[in-house]
C-alpha positions as CSV (number, residue, x, y, z in Angstrom):
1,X,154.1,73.6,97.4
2,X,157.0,76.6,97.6
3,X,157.4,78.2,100.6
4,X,158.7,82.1,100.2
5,X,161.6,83.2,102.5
6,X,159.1,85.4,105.0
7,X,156.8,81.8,104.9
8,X,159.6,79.8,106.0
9,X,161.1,82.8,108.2
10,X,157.9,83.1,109.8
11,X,157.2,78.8,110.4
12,X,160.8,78.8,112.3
13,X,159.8,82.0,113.9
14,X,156.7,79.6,115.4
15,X,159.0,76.6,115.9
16,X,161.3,78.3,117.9
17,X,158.3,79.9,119.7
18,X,157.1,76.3,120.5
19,X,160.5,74.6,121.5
20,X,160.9,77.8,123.9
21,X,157.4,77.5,125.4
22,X,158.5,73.2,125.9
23,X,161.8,74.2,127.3
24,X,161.0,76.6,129.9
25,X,158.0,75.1,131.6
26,X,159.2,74.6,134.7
27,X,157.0,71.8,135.5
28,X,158.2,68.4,134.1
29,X,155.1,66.3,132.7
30,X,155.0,62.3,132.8
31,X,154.5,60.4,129.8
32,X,150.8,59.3,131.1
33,X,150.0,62.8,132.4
34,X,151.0,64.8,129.5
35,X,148.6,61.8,127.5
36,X,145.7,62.1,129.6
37,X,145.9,65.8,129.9
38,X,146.7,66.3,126.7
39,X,144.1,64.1,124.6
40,X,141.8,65.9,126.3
41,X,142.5,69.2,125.5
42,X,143.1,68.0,122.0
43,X,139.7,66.2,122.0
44,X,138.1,69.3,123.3
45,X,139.5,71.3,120.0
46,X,139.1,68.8,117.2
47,X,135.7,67.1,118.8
48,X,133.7,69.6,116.3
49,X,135.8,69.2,113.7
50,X,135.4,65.3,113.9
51,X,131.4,65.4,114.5
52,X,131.6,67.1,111.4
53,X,133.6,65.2,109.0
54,X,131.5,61.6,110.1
55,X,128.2,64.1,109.1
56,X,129.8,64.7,106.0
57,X,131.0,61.1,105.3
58,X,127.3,59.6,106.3
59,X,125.8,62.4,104.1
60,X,127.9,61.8,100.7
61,X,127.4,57.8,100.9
62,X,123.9,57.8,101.6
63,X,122.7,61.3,101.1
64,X,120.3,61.5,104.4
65,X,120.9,64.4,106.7
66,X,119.2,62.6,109.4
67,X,122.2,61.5,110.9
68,X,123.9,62.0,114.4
69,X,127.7,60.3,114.4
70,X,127.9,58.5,117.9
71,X,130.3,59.3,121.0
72,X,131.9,56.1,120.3
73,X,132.5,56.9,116.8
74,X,133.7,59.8,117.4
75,X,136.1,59.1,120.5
76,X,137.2,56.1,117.9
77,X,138.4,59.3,115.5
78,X,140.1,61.0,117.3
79,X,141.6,58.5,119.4
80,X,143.1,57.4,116.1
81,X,144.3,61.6,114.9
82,X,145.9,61.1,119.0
83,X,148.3,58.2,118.3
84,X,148.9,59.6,114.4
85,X,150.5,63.3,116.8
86,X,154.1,63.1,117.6
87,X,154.7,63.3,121.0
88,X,156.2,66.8,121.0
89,X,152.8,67.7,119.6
90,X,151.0,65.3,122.5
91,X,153.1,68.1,124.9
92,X,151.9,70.9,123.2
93,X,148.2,70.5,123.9
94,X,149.0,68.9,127.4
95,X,150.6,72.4,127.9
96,X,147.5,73.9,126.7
97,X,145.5,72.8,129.6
């Protein structure tokens, strides 16, 4: 994939935006804090997104749309997308709450 100048210009532009928006909180978050917080406000976005993709996965392998992927399942999912985040990222969305 190649980036153009106003591509890359524009990702740093968001970078900066991000490190800025980390760097002035005034509040410092603790590690478990920021985790709890944050997970859930991640959760919250990507929950859909999740539901979603096990529909789809159930769907291709056995091709009934009868099918309703479990909490569990999909706590399981996105517990697993939480630890794959960096923890910069894990700060972001606790900052979003």
């Amino acid at each position: 994939m190649t980036l153009t100048i106003d591509q890359l210009h524009a990702r740093i532009n968001c970078l900066e935006m991000h490190i800025q928006a980390l760097l002035s909180s005034k509040s410092t978050l603790k590690h478990n804090n920021a985790s709890a917080s944050g997970f859930k406000s991640f959760a919250k976005a990507v929950r859909h997104h999740v539901r979603s993709y096990l529909f789809n996965i159930h769907f291709t392998n056995t091709g009934h749309s009868n099918f309703n992927p479990k909490n569990t399942d999909i706590l399981i999912e996105i517990s697993a997308m939480w630890n794959d985040i960096s923890y910069e990222e894990k700060l972001h969305w606790a900052a979003l709450r």
